[in-house]
C-alpha positions as CSV (number, residue, x, y, z in Angstrom):
1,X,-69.1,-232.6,-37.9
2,X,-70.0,-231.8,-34.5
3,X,-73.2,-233.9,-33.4
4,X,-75.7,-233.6,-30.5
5,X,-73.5,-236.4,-28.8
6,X,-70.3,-234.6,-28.9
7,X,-71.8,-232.1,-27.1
8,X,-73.4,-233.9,-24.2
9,X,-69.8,-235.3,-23.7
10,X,-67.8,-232.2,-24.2
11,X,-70.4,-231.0,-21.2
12,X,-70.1,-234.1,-19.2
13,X,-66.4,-233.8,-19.3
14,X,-66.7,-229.6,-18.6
15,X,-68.9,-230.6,-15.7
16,X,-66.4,-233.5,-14.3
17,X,-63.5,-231.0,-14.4
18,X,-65.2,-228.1,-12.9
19,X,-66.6,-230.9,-10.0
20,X,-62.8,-231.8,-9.7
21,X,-61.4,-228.3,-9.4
22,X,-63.8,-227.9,-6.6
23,X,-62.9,-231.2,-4.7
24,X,-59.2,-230.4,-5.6
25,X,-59.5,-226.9,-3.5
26,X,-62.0,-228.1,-0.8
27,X,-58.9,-230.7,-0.1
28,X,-56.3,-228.2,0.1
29,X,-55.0,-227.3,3.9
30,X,-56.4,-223.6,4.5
31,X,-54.2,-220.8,4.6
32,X,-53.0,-220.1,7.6
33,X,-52.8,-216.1,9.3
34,X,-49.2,-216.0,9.4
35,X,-48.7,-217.3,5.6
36,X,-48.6,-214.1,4.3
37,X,-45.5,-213.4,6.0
38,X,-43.4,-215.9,4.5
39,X,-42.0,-214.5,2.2
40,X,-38.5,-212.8,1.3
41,X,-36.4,-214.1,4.2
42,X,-38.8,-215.5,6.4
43,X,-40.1,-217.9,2.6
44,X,-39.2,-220.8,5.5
45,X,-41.7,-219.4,8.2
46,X,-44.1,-222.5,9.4
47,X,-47.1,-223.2,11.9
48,X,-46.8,-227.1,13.3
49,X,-50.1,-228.6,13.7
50,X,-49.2,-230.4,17.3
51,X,-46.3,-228.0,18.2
52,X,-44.2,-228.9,21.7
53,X,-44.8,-227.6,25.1
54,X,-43.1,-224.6,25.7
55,X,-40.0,-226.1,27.7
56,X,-39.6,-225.3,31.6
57,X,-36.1,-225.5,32.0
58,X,-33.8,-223.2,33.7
59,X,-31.4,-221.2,31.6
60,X,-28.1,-219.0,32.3
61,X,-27.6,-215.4,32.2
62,X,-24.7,-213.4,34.1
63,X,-26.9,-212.3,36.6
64,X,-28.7,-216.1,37.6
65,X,-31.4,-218.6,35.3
66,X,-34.5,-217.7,33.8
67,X,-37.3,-219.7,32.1
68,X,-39.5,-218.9,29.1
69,X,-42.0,-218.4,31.4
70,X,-40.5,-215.8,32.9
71,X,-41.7,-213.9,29.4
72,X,-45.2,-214.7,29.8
73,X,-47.4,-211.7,29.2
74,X,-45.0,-211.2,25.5
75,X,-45.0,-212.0,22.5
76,X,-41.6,-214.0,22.3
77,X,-39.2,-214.7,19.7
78,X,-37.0,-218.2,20.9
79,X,-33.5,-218.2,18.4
80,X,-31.4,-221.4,19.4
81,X,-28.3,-220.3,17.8
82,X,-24.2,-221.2,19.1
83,X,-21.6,-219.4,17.7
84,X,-20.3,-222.5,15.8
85,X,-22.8,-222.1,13.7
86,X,-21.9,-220.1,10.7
87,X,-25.8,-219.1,9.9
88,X,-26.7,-218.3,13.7
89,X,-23.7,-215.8,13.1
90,X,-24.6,-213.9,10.7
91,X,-28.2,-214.2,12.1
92,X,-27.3,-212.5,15.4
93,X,-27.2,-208.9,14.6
94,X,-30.2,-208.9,12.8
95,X,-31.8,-210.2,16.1
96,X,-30.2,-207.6,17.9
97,X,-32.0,-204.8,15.4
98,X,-34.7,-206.7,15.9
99,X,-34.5,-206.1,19.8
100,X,-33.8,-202.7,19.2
101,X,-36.6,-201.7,17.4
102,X,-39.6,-203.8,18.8
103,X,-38.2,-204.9,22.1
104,X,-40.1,-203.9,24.8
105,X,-43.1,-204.4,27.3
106,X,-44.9,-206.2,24.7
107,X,-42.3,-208.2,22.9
108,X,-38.5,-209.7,23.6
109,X,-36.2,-211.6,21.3
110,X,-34.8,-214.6,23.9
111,X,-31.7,-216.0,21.8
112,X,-30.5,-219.5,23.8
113,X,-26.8,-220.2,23.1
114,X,-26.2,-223.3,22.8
115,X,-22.2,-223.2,23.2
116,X,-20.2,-224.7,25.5
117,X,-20.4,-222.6,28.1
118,X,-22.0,-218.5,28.7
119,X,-18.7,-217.4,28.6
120,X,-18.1,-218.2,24.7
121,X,-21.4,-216.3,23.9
122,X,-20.4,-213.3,25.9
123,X,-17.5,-213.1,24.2
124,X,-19.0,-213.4,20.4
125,X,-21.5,-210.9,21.7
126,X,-18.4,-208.4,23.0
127,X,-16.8,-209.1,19.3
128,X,-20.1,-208.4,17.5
129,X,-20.6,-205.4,19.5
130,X,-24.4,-207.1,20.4
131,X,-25.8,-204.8,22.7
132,X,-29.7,-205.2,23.1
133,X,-30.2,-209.0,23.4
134,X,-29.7,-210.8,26.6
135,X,-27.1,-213.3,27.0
136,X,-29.0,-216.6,27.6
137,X,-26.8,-220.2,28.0
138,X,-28.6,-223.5,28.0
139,X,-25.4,-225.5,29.4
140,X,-28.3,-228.8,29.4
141,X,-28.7,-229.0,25.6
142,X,-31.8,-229.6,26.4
143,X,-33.6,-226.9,24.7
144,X,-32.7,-228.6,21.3
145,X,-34.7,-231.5,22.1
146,X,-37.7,-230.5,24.0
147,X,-38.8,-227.7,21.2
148,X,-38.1,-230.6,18.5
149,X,-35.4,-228.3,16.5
150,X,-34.2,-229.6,12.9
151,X,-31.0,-228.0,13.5
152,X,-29.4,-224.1,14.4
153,X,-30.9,-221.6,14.2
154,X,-34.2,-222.4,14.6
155,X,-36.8,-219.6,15.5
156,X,-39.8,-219.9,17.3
157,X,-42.3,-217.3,18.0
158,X,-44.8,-217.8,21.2
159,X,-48.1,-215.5,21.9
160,X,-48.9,-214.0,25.6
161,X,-49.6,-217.2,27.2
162,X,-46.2,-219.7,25.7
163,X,-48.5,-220.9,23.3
164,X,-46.1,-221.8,19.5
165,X,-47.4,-219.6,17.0
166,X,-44.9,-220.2,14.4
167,X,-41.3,-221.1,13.3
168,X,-38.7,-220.2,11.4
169,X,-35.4,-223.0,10.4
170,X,-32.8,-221.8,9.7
171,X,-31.2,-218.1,8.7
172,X,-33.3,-214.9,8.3
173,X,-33.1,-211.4,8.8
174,X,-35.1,-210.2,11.3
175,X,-34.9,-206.6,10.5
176,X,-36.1,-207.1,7.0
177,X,-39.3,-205.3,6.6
178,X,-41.8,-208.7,6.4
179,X,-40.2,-209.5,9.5
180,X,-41.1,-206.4,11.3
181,X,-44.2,-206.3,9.3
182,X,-45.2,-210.2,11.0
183,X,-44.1,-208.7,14.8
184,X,-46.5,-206.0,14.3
185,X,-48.8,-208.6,13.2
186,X,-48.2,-210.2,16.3
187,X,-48.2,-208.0,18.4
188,X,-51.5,-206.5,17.2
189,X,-53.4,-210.2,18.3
């Protein structure tokens, strides 16, 4: 028989669980803008909540150095890759799609080899027929340590100003459609 005490606990213990669903949620770490977009390929797609300084070190290309401040006034996307790396391989022409179809005044892929010299990257990128990415050597190694990367290829996306929006560990394909969906994103902030 259900009695008038039953109740009153049956309501306490509703009200306790309902109070704990709320406290549960309220706990939780807010969803961040660029969640949506990690899905598919890009399931791996993170925001730090202290990310590094955009590094100021000078790079290679065949024509002299540049910096990632040189790209200031873009949306960036930083790829550490070497073509040791069996992932950053078969990561690379998507990145050059990638280039291709939202490079521009507003945006740039920047991939940083980190090979043992320019001239190894140049040639993968003659093999692999890349043809809209520049060629980018960080002969220091230092890259790998001042952006903090878990290992190759990393991805890094930075707004207008350097500022770390988001990253990306290891392999995805950057001419999938939620990846050109998230650069349109970005592009539109």
């Amino acid at each position: 028989m259900f009695s008038l005490s039953n109740a009153i606990k049956l309501m306490i213990f509703g009200g306790l669980l309902a109070l704990g669903m709320v406290v549960v949620k309220a706990c939780q770490a807010p969803e961040g803008a660029l969640d949506r977009f990690a899905v598919g390929s890009l399931s791996k797609l993170t925001s730090l909540d202290a990310p590094p300084l955009q590094p100021t070190l000078s790079m290679t290309t065949p024509d002299g150095t540049v910096t990632l401040a040189d790209y200031r006034g873009k949306v960036i996307l930083v790829n550490a890759w070497a073509t040791w790396c069996a992932p950053c391989v078969v990561e690379m022409p998507s990145l050059d799609e990638l280039e291709r179809l939202r490079g521009g005044d507003d945006f740039a892929v920047v991939p940083v080899s980190l090979d043992r010299s320019l001239e190894e990257a140049a040639a993968f990128y003659d093999r692999t027929e890349l043809s809209n990415l520049p060629l980018i050597h960080d002969g220091t190694f230092a890259i790998n340590a001042n952006l903090e990367l878990p290992g190759l290829p990393t991805s890094i996306f930075y707004d207008r100003n350097g500022r770390e929006l988001a990253r990306l560990p290891g392999e995805a394909d950057w001419a999938s459609e939620e990846a050109l969906a998230l650069v349109d994103y970005l592009l539109s902030q």
